[in-house]
Biopython code that builds the backbone (N, CA, C, O; Angstrom):
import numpy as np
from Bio.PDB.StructureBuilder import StructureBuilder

atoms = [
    (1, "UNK", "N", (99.851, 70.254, 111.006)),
    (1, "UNK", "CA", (98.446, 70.476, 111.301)),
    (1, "UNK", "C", (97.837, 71.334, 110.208)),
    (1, "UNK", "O", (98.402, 72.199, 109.538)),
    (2, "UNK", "N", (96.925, 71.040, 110.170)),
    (2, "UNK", "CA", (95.396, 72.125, 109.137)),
    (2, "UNK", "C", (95.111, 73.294, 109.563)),
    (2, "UNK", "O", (94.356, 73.376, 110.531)),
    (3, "UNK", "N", (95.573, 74.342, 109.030)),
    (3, "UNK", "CA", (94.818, 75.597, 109.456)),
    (3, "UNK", "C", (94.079, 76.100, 108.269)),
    (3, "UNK", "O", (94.578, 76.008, 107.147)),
    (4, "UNK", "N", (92.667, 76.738, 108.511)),
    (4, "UNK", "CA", (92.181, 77.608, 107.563)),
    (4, "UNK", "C", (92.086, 78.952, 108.240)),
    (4, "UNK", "O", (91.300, 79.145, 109.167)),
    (5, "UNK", "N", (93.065, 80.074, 107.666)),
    (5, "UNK", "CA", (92.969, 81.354, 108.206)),
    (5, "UNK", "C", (91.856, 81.953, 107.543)),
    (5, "UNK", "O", (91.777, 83.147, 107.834)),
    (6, "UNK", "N", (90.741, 81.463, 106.557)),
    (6, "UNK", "CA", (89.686, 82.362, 105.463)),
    (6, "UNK", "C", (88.711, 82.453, 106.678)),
    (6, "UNK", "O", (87.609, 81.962, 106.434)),
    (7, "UNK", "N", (88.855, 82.937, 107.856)),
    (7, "UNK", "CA", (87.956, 83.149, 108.709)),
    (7, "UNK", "C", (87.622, 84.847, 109.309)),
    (7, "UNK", "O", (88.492, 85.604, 109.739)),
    (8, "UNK", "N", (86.288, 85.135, 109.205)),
    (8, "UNK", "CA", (86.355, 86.283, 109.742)),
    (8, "UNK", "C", (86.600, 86.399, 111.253)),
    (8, "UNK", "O", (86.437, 85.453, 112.024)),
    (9, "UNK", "N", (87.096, 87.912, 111.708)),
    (9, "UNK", "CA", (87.297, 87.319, 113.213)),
    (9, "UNK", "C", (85.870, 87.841, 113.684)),
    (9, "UNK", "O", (85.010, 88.261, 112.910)),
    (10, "UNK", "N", (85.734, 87.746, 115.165)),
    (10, "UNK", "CA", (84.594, 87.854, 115.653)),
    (10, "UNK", "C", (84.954, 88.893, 116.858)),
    (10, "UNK", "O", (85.997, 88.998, 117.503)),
    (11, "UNK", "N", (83.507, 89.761, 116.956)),
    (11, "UNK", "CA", (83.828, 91.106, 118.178)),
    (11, "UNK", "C", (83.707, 90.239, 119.273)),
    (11, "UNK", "O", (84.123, 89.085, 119.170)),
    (12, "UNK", "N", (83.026, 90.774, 120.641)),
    (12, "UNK", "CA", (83.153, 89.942, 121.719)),
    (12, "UNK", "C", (81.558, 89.672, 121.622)),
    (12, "UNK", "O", (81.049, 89.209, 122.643)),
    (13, "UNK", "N", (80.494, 89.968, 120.224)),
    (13, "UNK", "CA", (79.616, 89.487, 120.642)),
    (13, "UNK", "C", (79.013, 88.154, 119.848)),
    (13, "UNK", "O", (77.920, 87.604, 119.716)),
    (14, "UNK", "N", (80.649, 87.932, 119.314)),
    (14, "UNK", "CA", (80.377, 86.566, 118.511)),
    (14, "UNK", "C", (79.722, 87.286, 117.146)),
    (14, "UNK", "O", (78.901, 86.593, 116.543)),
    (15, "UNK", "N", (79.943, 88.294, 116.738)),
    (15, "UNK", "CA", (79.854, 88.746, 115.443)),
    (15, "UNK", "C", (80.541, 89.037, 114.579)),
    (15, "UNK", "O", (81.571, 89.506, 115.064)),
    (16, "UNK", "N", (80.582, 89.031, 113.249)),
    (16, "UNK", "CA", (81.545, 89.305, 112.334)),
    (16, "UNK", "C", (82.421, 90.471, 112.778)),
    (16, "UNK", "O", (81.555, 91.215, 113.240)),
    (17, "UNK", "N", (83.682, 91.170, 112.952)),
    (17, "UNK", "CA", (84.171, 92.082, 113.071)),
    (17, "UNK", "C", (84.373, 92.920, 111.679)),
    (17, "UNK", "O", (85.123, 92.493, 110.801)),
    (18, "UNK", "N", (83.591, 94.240, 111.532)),
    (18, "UNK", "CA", (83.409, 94.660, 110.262)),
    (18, "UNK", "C", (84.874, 95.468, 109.857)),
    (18, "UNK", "O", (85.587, 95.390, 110.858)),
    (19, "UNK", "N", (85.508, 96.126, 108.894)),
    (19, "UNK", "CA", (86.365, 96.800, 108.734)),
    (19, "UNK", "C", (86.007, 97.427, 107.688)),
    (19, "UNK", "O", (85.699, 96.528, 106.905)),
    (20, "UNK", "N", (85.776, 98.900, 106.927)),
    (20, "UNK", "CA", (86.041, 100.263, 106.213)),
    (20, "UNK", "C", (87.089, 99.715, 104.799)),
    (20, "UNK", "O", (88.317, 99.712, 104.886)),
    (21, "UNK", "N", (86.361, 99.290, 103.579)),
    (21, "UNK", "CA", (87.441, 98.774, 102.596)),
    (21, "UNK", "C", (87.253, 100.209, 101.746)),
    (21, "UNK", "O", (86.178, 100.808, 101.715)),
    (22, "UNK", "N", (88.092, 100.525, 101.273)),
    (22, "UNK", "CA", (88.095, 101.090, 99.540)),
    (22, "UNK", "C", (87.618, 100.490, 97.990)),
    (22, "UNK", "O", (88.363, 100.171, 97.063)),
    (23, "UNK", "N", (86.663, 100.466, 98.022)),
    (23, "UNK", "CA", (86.578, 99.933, 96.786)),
    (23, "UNK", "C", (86.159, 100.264, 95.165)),
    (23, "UNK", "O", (85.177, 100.997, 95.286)),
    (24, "UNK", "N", (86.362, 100.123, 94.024)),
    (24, "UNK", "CA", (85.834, 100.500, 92.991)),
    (24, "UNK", "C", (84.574, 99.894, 92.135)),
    (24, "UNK", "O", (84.647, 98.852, 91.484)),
    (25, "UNK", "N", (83.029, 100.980, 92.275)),
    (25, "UNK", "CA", (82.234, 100.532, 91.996)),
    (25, "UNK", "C", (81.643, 101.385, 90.767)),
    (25, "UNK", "O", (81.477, 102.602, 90.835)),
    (26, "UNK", "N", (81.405, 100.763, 89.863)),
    (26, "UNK", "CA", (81.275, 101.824, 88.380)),
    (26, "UNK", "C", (81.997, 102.940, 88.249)),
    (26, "UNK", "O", (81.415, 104.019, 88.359)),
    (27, "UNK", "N", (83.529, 102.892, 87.964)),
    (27, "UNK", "CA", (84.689, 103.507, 88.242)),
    (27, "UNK", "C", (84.871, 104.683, 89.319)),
    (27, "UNK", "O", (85.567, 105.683, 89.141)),
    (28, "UNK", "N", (84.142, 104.395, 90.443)),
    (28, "UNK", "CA", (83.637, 105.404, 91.645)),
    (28, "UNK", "C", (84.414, 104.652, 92.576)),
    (28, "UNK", "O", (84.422, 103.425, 92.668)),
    (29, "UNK", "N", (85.169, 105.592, 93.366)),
    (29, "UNK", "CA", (86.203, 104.694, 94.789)),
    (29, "UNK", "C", (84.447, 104.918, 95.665)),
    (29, "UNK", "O", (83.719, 105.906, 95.568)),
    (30, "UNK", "N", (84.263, 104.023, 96.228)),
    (30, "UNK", "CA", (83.220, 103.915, 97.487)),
    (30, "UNK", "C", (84.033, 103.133, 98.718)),
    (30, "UNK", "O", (84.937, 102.323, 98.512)),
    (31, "UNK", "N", (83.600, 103.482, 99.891)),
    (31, "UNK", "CA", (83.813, 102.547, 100.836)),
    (31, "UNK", "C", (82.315, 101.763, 101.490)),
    (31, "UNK", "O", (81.139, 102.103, 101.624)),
    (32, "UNK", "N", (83.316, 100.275, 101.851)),
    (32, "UNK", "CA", (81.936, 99.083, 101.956)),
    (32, "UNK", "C", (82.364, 98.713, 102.903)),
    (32, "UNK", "O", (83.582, 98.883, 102.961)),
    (33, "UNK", "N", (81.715, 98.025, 104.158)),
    (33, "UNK", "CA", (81.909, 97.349, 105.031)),
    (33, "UNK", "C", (82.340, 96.055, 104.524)),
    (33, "UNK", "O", (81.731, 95.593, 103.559)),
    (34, "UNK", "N", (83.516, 95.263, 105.153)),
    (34, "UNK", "CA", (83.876, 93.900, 105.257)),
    (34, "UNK", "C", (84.518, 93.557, 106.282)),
    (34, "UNK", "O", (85.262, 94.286, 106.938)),
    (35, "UNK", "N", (84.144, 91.876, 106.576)),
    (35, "UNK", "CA", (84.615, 91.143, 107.588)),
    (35, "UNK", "C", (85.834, 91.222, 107.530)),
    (35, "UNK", "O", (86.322, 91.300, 106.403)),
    (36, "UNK", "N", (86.707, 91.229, 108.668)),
    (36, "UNK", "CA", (87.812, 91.795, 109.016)),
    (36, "UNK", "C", (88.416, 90.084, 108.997)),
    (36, "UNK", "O", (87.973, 89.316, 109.851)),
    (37, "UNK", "N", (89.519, 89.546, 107.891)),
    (37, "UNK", "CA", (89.815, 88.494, 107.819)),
    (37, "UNK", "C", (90.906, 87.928, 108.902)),
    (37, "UNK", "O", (91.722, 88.718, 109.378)),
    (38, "UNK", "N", (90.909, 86.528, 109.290)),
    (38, "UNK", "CA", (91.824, 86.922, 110.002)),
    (38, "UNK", "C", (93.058, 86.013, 108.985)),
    (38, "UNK", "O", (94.162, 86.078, 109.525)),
    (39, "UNK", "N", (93.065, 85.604, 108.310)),
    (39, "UNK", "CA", (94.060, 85.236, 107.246)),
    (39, "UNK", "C", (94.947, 86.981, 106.784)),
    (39, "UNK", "O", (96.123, 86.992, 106.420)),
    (40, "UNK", "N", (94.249, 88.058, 106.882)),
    (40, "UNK", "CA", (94.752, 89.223, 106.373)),
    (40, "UNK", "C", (95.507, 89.895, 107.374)),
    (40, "UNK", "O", (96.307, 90.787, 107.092)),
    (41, "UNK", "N", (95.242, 89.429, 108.747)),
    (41, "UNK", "CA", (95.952, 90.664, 109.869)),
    (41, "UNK", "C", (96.937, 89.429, 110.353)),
    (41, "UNK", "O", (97.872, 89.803, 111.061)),
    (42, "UNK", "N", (96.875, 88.145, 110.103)),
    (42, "UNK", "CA", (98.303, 87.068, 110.424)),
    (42, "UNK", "C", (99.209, 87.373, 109.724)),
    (42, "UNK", "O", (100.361, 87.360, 110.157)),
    (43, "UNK", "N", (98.827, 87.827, 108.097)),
    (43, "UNK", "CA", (99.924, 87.929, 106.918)),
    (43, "UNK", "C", (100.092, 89.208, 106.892)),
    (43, "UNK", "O", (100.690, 89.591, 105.886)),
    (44, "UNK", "N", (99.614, 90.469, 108.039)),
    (44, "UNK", "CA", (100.146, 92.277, 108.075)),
    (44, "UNK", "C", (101.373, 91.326, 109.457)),
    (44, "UNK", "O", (102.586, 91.433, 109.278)),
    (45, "UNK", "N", (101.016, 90.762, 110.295)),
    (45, "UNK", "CA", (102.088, 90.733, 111.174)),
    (45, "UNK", "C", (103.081, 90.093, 110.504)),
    (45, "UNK", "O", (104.130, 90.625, 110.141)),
    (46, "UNK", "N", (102.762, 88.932, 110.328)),
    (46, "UNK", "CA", (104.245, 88.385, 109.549)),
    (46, "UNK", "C", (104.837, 88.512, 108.468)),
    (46, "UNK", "O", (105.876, 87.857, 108.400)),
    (47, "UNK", "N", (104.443, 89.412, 107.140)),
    (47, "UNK", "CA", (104.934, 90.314, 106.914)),
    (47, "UNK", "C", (105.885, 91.571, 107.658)),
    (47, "UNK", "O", (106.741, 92.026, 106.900)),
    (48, "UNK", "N", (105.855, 91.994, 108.614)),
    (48, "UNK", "CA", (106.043, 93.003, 109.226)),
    (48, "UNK", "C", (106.977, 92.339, 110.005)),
    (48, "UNK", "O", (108.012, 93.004, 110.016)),
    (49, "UNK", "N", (107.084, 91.265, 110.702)),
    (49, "UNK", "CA", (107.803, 90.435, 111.380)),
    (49, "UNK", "C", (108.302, 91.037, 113.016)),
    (49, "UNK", "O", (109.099, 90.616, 113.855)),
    (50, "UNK", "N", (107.520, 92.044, 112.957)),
    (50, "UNK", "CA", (108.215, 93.597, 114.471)),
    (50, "UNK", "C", (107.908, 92.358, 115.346)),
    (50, "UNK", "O", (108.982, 92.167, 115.917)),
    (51, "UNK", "N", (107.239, 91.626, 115.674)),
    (51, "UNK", "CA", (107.042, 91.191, 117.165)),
    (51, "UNK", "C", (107.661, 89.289, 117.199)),
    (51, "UNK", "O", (107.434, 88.423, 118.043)),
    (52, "UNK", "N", (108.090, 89.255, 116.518)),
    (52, "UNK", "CA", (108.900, 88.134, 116.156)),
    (52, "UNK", "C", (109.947, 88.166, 116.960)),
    (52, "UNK", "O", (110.714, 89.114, 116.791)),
    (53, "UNK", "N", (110.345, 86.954, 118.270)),
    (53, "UNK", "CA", (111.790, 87.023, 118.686)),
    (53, "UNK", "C", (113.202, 86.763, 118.257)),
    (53, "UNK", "O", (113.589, 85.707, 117.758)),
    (54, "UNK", "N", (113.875, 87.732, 118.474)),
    (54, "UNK", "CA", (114.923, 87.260, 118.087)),
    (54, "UNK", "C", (115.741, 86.917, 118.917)),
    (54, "UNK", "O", (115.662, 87.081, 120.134)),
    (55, "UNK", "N", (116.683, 86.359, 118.246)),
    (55, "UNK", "CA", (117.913, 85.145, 118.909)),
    (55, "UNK", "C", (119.146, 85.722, 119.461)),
    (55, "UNK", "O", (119.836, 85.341, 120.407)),
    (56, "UNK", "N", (119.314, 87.051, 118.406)),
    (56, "UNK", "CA", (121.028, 87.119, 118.644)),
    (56, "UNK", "C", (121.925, 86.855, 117.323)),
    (56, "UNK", "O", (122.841, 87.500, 116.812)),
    (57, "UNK", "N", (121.328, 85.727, 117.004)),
    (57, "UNK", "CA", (121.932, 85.015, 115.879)),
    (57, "UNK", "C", (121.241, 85.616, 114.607)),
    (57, "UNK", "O", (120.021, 85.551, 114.456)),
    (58, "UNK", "N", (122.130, 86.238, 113.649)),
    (58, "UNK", "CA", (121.817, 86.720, 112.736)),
    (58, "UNK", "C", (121.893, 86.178, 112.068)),
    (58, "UNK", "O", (121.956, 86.794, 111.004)),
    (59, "UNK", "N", (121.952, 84.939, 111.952)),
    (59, "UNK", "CA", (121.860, 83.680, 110.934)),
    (59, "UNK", "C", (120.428, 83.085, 110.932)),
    (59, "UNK", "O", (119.828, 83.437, 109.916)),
    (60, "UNK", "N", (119.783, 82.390, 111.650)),
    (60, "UNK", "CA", (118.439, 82.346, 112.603)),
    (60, "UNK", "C", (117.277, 83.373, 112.840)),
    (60, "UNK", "O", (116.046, 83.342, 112.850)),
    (61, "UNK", "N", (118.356, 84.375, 113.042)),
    (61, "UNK", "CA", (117.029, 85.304, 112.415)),
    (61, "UNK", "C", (116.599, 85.835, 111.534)),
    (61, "UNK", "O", (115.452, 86.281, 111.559)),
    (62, "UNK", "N", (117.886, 86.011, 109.853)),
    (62, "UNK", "CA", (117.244, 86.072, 109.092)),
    (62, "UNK", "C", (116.469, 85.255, 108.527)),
    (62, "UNK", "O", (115.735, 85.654, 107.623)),
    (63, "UNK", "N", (116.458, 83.409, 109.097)),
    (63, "UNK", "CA", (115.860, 82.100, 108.159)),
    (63, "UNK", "C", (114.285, 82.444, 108.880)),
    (63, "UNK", "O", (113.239, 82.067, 108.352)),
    (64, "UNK", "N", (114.348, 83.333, 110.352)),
    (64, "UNK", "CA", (113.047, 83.137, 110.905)),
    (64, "UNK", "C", (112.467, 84.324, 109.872)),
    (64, "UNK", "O", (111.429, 83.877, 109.384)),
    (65, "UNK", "N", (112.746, 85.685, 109.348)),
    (65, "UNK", "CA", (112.356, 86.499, 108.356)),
    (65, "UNK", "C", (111.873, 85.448, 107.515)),
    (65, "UNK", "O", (110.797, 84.872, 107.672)),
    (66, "UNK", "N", (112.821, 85.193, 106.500)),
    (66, "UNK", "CA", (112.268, 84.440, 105.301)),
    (66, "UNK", "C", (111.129, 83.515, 105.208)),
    (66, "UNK", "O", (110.200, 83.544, 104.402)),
    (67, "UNK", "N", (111.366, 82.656, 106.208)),
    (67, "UNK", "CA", (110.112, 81.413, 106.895)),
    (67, "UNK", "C", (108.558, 82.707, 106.977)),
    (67, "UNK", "O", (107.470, 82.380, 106.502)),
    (68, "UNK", "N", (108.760, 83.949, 107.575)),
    (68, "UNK", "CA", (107.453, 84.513, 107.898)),
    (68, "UNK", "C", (107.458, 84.704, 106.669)),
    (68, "UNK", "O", (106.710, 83.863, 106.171)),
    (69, "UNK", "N", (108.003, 85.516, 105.704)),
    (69, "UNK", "CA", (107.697, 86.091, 104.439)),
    (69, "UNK", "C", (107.081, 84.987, 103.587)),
    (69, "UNK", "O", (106.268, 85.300, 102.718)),
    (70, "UNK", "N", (107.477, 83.504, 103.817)),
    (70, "UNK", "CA", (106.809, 82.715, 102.648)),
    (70, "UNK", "C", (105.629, 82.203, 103.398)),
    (70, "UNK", "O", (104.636, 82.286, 102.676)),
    (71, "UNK", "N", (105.415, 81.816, 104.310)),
    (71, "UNK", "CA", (104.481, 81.505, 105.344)),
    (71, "UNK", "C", (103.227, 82.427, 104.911)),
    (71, "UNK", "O", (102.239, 82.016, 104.300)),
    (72, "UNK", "N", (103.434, 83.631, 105.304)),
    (72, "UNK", "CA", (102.817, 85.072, 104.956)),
    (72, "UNK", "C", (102.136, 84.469, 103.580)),
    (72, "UNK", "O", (101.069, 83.857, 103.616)),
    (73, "UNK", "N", (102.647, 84.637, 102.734)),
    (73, "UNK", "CA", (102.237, 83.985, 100.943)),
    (73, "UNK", "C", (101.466, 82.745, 100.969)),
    (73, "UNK", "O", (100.292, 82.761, 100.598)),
    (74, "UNK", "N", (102.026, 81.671, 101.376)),
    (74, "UNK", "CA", (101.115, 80.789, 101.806)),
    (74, "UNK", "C", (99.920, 80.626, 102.122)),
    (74, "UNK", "O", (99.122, 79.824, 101.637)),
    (75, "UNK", "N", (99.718, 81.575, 103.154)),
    (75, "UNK", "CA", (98.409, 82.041, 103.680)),
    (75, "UNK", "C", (97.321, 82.894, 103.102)),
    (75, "UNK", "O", (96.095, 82.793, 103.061)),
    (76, "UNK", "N", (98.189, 83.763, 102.672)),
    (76, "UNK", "CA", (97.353, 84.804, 101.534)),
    (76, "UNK", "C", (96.738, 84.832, 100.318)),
    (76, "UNK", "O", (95.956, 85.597, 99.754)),
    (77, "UNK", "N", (97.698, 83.031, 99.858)),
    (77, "UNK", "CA", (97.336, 82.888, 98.974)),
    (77, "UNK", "C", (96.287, 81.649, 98.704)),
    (77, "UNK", "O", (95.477, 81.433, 97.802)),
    (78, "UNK", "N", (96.657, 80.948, 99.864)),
    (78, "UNK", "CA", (94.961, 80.134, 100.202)),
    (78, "UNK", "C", (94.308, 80.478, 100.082)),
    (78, "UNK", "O", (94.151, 81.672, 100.337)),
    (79, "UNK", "N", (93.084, 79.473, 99.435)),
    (79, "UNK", "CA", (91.824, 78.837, 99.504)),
    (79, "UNK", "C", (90.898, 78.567, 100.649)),
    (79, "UNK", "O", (89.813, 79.019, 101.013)),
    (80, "UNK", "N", (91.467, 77.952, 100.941)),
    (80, "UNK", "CA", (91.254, 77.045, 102.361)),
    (80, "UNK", "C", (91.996, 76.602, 103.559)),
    (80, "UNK", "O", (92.444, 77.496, 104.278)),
    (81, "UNK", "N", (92.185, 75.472, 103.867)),
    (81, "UNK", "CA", (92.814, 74.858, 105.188)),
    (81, "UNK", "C", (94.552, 74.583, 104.314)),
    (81, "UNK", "O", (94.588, 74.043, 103.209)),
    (82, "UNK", "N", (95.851, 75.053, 105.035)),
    (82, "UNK", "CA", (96.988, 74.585, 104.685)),
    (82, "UNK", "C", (97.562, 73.768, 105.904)),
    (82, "UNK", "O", (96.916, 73.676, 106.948)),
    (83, "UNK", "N", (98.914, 73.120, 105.725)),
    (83, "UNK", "CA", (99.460, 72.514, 106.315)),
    (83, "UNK", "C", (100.643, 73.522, 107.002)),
    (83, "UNK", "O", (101.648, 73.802, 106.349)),
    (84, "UNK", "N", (100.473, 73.950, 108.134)),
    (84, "UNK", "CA", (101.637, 74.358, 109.166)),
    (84, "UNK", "C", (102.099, 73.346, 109.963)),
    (84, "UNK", "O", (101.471, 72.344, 110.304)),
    (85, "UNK", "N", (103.362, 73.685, 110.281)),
    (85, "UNK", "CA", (104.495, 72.720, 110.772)),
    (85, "UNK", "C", (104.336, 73.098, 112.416)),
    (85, "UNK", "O", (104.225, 74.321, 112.502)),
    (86, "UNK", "N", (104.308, 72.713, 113.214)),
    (86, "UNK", "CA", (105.002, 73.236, 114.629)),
    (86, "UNK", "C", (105.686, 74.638, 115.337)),
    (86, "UNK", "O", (105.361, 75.432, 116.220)),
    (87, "UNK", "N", (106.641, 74.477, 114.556)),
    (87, "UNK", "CA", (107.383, 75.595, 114.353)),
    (87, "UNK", "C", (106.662, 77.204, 113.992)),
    (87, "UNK", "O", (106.797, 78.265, 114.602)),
    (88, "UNK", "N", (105.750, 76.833, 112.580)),
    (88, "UNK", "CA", (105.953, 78.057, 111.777)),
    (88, "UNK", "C", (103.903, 78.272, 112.468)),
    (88, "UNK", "O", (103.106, 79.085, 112.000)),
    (89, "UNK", "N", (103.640, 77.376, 113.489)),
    (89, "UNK", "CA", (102.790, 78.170, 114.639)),
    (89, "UNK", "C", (103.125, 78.693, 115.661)),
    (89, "UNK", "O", (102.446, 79.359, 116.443)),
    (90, "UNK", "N", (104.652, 78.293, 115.717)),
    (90, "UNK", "CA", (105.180, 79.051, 117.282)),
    (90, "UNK", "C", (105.576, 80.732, 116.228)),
    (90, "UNK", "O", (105.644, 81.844, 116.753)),
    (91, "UNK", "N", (105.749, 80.494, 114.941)),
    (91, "UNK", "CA", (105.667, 81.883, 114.327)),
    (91, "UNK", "C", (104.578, 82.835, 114.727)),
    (91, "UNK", "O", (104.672, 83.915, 115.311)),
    (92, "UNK", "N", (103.193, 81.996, 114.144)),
    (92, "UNK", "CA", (102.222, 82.874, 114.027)),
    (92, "UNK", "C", (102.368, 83.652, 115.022)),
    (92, "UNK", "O", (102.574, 84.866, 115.002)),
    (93, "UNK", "N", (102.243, 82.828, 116.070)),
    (93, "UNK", "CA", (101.991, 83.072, 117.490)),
    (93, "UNK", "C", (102.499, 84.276, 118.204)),
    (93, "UNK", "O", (101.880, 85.038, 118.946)),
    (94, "UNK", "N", (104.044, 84.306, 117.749)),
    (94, "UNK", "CA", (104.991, 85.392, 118.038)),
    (94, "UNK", "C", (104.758, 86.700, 117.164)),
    (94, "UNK", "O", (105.232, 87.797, 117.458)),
    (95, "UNK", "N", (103.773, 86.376, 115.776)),
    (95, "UNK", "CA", (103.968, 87.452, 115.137)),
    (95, "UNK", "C", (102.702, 88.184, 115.565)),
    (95, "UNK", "O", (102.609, 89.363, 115.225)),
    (96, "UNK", "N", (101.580, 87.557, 116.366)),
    (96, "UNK", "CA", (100.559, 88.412, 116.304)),
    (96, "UNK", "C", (100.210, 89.041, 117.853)),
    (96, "UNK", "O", (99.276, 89.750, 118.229)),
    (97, "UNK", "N", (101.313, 88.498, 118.545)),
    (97, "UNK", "CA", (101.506, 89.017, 120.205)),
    (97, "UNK", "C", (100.795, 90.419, 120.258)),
    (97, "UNK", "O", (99.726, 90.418, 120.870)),
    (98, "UNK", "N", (101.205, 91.611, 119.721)),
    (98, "UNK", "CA", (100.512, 92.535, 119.675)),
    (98, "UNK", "C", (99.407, 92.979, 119.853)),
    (98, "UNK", "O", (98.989, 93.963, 120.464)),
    (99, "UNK", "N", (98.750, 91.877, 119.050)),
    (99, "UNK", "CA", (97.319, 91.886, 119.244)),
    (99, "UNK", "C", (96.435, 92.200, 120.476)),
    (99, "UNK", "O", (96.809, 92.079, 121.643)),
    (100, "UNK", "N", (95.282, 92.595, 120.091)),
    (100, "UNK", "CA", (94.387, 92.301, 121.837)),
    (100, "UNK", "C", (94.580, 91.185, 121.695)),
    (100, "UNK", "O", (95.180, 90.421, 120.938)),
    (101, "UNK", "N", (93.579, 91.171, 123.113)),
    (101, "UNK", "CA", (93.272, 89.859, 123.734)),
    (101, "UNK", "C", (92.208, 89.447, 123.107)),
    (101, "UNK", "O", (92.233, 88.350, 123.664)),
    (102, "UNK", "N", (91.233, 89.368, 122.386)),
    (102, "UNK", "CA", (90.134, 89.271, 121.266)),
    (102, "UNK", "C", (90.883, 88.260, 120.433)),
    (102, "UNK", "O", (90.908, 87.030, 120.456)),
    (103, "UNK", "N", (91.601, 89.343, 119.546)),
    (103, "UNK", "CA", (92.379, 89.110, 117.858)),
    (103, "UNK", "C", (93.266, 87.946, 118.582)),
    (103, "UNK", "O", (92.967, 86.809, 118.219)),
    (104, "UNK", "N", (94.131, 88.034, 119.383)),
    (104, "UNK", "CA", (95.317, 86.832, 119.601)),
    (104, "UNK", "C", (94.915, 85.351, 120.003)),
    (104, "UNK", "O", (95.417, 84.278, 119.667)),
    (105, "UNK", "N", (93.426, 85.761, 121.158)),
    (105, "UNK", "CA", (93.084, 84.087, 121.025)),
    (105, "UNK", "C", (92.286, 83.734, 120.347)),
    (105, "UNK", "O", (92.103, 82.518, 120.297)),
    (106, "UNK", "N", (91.434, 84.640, 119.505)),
    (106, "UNK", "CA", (91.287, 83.828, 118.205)),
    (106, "UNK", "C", (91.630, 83.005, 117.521)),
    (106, "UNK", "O", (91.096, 81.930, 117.247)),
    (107, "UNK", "N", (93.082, 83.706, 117.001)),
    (107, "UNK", "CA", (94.457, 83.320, 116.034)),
    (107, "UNK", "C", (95.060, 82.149, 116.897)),
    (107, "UNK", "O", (95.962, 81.434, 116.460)),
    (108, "UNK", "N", (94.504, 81.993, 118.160)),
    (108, "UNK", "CA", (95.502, 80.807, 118.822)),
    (108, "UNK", "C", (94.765, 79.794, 118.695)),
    (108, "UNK", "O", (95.115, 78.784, 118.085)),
    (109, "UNK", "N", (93.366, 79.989, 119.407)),
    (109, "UNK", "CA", (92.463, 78.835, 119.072)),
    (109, "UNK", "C", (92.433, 78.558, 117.989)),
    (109, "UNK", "O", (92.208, 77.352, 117.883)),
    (110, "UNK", "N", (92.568, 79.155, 116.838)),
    (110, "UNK", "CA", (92.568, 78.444, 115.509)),
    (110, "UNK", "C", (93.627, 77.669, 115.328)),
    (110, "UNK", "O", (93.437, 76.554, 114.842)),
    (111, "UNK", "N", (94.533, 77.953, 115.565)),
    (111, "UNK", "CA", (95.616, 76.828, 115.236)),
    (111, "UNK", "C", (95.493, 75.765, 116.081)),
    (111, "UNK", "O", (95.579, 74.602, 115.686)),
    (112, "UNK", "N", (95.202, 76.234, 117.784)),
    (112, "UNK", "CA", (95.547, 75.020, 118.747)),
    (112, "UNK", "C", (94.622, 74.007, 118.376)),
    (112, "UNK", "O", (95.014, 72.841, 118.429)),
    (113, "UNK", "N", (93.238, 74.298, 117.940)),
    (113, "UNK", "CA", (92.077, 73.718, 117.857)),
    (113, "UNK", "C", (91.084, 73.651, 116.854)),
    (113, "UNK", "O", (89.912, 73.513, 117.207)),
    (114, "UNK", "N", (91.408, 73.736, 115.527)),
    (114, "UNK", "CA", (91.049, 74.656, 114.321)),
    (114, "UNK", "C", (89.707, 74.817, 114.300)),
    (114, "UNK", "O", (88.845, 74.296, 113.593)),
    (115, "UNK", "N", (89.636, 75.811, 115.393)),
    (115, "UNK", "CA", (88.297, 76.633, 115.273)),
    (115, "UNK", "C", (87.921, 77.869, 114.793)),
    (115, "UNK", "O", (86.743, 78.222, 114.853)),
]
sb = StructureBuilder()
sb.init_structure("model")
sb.init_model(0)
sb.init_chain("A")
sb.init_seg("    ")
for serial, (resi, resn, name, xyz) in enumerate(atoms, 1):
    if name == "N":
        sb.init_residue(resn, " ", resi, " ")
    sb.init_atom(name, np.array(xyz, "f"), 0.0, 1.0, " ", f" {name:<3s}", serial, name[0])
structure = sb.get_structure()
């Protein structure tokens, strides 16, 4: 399936969700408001991989590590819409559990329904 994670997420009033960046403006650090991506907080969880299940099998779970870590890249490093497998959405899915209830069915509806 097609996912494009280059989406901002949205508060509960259907508005951009803003986030506090650091940035450098005429060699001055300033901070600027930006849309809080959700391509950026899929690739902090799966990177991070904490809420990812594991098996037992330490064979399996390091291939499920590696799978998030390139997955993660994948994503981060899009453009646009990529191709996820089945599987490496039952990833996302597991990696962003944490989340509210806001941020997670966002991230779900986008995949289930690429909205």
């Amino acid at each position: 399936m097609k996912v494009n994670f280059n989406k901002a997420f949205k508060n509960y009033k259907g508005e951009d969700s803003l986030i506090e960046v650091e940035v450098l403006k005429d060699g001055k650090k300033v901070i600027e408001k930006q849309p809080q991506m959700i391509s950026d907080l899929v690739c902090r969880c799966l990177f991070s991989g904490e809420t990812i299940e594991r098996t037992g099998d330490a064979a399996k779970d390091n291939a499920n590590k590696l799978t998030a870590h390139n997955l993660c890249m994948r994503i981060i490093g899009a453009k646009g819409a990529i191709e996820i497998t089945t599987e490496e959405a039952t990833l996302i899915k597991q990696s962003v559990s944490s989340l509210n209830a806001g941020g997670y069915a966002q991230i779900v509806n986008l995949i289930e329904g690429g909205k």
